[in-house]
PyMOL Python script that loads the backbone (N, CA, C, O; Angstrom):
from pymol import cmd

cmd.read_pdbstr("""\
ATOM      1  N   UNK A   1      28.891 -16.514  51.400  1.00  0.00           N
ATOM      2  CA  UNK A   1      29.324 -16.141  50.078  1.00  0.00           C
ATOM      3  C   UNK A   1      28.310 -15.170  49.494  1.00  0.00           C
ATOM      4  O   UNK A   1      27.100 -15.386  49.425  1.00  0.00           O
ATOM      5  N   UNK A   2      28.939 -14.083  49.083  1.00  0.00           N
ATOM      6  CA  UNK A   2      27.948 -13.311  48.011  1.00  0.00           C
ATOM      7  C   UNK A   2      27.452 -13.245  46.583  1.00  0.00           C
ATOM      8  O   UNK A   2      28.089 -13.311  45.532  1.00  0.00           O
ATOM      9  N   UNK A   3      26.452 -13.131  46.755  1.00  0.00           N
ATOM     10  CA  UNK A   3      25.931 -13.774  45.308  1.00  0.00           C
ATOM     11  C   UNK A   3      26.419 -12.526  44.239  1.00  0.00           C
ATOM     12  O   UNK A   3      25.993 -11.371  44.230  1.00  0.00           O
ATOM     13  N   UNK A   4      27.511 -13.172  43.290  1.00  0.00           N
ATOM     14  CA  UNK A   4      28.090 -12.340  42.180  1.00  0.00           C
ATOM     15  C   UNK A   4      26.694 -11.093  41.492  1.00  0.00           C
ATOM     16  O   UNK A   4      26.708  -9.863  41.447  1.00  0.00           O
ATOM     17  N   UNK A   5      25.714 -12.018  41.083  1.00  0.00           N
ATOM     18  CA  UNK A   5      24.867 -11.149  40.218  1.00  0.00           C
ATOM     19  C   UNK A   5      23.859 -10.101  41.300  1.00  0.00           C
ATOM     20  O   UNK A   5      23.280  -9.148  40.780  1.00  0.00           O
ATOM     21  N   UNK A   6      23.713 -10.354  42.778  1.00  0.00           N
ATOM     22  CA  UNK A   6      22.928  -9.504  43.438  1.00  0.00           C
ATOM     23  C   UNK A   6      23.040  -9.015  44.707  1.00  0.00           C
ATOM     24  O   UNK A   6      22.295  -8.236  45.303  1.00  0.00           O
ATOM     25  N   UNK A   7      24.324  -9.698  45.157  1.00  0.00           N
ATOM     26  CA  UNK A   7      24.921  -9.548  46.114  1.00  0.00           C
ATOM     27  C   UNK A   7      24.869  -9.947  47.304  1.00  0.00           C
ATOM     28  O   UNK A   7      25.692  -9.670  48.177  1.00  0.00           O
ATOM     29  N   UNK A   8      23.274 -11.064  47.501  1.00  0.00           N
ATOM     30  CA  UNK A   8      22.610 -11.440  48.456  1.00  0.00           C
ATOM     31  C   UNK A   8      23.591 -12.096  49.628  1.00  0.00           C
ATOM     32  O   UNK A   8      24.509 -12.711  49.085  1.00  0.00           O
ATOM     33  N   UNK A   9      23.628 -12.120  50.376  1.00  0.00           N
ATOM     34  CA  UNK A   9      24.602 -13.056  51.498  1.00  0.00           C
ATOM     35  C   UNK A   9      23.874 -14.413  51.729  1.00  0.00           C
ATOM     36  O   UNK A   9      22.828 -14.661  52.329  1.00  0.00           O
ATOM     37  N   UNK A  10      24.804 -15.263  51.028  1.00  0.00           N
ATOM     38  CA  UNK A  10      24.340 -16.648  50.963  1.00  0.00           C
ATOM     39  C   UNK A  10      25.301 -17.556  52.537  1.00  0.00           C
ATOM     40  O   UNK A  10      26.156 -16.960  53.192  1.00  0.00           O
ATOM     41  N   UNK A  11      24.839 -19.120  52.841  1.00  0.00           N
ATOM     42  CA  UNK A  11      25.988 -19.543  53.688  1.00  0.00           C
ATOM     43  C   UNK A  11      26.692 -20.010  52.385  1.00  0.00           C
ATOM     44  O   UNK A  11      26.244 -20.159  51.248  1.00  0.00           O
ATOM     45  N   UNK A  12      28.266 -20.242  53.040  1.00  0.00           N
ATOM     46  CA  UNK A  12      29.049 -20.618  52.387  1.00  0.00           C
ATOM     47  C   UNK A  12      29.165 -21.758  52.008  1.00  0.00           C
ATOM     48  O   UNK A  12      30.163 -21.939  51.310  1.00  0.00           O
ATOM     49  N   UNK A  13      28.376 -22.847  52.232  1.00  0.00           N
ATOM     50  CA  UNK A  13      27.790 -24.017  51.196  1.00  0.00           C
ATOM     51  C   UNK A  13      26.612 -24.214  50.338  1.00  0.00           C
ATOM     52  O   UNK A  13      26.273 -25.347  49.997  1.00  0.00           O
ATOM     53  N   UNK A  14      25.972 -23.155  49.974  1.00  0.00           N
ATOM     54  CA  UNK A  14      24.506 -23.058  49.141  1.00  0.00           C
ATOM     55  C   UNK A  14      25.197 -23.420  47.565  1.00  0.00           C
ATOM     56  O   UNK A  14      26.345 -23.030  47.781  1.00  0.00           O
ATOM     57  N   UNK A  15      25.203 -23.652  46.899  1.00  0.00           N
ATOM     58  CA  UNK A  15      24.866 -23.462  45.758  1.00  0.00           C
ATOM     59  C   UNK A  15      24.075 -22.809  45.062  1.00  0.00           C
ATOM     60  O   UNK A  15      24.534 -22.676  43.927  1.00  0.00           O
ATOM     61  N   UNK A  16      23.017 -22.292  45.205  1.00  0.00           N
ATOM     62  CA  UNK A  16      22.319 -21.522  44.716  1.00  0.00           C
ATOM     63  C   UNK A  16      22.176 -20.289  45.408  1.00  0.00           C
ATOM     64  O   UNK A  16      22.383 -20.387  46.618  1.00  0.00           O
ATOM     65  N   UNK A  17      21.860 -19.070  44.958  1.00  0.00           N
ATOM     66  CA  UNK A  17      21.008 -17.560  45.478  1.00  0.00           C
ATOM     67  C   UNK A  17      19.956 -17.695  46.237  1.00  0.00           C
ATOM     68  O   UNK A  17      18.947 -17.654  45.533  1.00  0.00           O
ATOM     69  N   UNK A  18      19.662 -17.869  47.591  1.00  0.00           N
ATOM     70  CA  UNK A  18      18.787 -17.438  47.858  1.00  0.00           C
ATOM     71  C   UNK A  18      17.865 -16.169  47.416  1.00  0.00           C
ATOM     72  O   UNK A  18      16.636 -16.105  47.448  1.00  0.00           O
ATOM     73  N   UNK A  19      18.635 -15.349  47.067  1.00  0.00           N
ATOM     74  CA  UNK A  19      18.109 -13.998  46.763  1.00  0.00           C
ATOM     75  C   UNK A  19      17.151 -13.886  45.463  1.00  0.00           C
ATOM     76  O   UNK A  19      15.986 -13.501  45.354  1.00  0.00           O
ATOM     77  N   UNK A  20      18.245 -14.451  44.358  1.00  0.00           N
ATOM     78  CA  UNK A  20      17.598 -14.810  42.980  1.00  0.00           C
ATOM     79  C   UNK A  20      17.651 -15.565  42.336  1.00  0.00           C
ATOM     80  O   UNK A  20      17.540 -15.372  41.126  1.00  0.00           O
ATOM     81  N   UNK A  21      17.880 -16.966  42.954  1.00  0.00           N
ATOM     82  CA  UNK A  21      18.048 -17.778  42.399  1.00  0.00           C
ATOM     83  C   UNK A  21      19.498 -18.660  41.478  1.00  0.00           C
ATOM     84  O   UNK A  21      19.680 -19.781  41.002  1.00  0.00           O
ATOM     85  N   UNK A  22      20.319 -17.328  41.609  1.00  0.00           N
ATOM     86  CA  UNK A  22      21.246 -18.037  40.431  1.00  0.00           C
ATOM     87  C   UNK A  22      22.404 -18.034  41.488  1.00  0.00           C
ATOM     88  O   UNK A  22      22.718 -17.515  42.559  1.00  0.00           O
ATOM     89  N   UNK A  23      23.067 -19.345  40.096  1.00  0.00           N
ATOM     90  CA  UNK A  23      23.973 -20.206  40.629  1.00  0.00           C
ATOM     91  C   UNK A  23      25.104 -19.372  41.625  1.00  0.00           C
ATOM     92  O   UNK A  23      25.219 -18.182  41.919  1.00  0.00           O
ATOM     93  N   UNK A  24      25.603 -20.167  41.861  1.00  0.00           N
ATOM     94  CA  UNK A  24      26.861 -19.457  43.201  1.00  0.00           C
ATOM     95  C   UNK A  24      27.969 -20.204  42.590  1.00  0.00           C
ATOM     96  O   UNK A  24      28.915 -19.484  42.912  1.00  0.00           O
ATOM     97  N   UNK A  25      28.437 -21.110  41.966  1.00  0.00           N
ATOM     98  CA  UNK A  25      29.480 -21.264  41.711  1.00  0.00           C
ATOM     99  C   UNK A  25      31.050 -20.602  42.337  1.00  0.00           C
ATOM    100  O   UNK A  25      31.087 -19.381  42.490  1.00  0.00           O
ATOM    101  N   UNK A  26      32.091 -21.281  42.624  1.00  0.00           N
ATOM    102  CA  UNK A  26      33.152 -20.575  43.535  1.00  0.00           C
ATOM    103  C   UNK A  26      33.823 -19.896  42.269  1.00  0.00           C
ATOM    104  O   UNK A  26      33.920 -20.760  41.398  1.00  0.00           O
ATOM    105  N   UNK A  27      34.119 -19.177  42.013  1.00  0.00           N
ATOM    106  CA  UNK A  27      35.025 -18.012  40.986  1.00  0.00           C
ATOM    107  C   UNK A  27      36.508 -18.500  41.483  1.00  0.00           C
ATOM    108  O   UNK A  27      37.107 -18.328  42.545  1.00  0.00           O
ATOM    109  N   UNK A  28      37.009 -19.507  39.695  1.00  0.00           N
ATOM    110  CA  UNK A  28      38.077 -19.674  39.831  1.00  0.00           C
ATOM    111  C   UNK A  28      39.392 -19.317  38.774  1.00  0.00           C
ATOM    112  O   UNK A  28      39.256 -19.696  37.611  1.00  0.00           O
ATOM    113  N   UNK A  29      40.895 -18.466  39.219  1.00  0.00           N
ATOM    114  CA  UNK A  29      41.831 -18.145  38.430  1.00  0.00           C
ATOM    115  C   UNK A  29      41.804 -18.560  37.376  1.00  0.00           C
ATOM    116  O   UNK A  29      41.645 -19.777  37.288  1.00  0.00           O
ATOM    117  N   UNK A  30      41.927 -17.857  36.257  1.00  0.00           N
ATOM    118  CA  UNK A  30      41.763 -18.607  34.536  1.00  0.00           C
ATOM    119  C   UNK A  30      43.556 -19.187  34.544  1.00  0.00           C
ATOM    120  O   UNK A  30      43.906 -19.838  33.559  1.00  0.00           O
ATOM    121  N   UNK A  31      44.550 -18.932  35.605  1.00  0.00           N
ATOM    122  CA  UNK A  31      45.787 -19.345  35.518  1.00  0.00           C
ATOM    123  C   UNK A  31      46.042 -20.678  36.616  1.00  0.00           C
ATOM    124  O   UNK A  31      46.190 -21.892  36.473  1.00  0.00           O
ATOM    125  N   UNK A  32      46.017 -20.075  37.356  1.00  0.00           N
ATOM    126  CA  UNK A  32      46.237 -21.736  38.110  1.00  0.00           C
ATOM    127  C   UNK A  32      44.920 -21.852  38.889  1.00  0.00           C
ATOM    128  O   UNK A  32      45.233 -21.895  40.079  1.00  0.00           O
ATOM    129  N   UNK A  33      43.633 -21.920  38.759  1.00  0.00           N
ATOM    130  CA  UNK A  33      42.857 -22.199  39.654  1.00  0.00           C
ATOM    131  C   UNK A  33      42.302 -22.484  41.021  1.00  0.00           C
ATOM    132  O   UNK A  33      41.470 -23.267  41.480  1.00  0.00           O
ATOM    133  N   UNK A  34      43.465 -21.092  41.719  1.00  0.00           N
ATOM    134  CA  UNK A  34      43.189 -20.886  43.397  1.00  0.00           C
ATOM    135  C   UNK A  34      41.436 -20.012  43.007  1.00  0.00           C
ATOM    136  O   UNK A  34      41.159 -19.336  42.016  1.00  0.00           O
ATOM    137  N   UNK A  35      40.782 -20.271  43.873  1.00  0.00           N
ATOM    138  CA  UNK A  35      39.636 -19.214  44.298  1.00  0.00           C
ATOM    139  C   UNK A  35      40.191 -17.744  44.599  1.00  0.00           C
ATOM    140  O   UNK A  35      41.177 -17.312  45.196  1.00  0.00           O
ATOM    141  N   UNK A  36      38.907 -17.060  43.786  1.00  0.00           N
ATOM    142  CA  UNK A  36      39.065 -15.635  43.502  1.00  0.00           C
ATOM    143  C   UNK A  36      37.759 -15.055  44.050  1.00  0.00           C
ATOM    144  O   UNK A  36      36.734 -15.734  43.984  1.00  0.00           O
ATOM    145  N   UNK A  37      37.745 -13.499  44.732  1.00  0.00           N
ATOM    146  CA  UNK A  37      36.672 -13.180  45.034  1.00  0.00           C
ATOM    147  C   UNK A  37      36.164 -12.532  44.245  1.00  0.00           C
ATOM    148  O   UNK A  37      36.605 -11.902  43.283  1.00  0.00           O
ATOM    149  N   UNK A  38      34.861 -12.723  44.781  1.00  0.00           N
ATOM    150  CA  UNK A  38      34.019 -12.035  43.428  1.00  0.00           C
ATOM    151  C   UNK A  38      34.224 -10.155  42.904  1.00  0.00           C
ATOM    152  O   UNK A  38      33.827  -9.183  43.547  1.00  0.00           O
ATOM    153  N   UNK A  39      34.778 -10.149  41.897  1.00  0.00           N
ATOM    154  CA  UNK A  39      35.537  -8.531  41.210  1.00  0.00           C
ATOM    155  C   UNK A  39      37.111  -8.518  41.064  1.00  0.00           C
ATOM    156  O   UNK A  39      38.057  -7.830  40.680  1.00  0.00           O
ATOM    157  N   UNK A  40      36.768  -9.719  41.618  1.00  0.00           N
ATOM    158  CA  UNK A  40      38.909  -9.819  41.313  1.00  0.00           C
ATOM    159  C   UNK A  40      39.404  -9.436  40.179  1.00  0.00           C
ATOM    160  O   UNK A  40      39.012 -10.075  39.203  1.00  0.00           O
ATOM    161  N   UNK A  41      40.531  -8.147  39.900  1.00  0.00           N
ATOM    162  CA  UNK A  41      41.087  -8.291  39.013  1.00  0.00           C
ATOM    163  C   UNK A  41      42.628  -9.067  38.540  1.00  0.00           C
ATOM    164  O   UNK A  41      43.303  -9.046  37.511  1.00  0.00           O
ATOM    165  N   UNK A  42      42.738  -9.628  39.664  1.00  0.00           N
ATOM    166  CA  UNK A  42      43.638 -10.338  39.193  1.00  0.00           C
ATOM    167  C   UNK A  42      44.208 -11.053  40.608  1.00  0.00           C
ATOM    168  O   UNK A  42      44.019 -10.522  41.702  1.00  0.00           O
ATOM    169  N   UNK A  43      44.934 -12.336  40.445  1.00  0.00           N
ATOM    170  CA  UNK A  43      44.476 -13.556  41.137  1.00  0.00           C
ATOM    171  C   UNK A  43      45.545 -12.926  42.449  1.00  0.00           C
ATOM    172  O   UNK A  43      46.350 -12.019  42.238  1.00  0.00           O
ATOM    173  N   UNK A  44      45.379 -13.557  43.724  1.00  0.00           N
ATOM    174  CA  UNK A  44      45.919 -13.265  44.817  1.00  0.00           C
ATOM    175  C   UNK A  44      46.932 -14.224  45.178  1.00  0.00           C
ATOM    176  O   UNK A  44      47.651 -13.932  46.133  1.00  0.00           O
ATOM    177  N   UNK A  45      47.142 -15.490  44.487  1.00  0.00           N
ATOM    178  CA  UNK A  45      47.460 -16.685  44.518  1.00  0.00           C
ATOM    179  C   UNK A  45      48.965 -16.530  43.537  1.00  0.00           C
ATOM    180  O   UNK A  45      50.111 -16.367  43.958  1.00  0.00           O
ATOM    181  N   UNK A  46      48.534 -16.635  42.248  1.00  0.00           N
ATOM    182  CA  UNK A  46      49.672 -16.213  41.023  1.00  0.00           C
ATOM    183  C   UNK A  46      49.721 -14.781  40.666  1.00  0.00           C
ATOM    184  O   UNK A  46      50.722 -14.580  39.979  1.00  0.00           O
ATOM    185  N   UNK A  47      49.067 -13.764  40.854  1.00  0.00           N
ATOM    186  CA  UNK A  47      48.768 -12.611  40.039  1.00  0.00           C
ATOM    187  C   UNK A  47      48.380 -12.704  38.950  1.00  0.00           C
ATOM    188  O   UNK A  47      48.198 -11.497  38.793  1.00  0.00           O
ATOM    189  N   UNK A  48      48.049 -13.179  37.913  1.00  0.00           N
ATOM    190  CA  UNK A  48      47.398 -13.020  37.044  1.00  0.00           C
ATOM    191  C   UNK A  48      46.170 -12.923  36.663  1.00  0.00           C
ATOM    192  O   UNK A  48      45.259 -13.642  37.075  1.00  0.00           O
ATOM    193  N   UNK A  49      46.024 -11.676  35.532  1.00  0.00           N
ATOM    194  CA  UNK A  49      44.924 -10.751  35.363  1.00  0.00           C
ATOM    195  C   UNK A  49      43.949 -11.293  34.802  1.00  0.00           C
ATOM    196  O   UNK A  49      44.066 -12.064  33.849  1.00  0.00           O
ATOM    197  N   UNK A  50      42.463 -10.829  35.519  1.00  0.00           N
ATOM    198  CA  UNK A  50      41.478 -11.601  35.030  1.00  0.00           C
ATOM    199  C   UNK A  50      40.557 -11.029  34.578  1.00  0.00           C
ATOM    200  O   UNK A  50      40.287  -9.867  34.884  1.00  0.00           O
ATOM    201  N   UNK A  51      39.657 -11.980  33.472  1.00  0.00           N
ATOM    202  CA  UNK A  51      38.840 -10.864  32.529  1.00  0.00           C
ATOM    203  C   UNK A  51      37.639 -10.970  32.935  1.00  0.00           C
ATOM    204  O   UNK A  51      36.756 -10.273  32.437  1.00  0.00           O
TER     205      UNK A  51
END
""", "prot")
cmd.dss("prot")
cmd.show_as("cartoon", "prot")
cmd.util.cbc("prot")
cmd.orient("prot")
């Protein structure tokens, strides 16, 4: 997983940045809550647009 704020390549169970520390959290649809990748503008799951 890539870290949203730095882009670091984390494994895909870290929770945290190796890189800088911050959180990794999975980025989820503000509509039905499938996982979204990180810059999504809008969901791949429902389509709906995300801010």
């Amino acid at each position: 997983m890539a870290c949203p704020a730095c882009r670091t390549a984390n494994a895909a169970t870290a929770r945290f940045c190796q890189g800088c520390g911050g959180a990794l959290a999975p980025l989820r649809c503000i509509a039905c809550n499938a996982d979204l990748a990180a810059g999504a503008k809008f969901c791949g799951a429902c389509g709906a647009p995300q801010q």
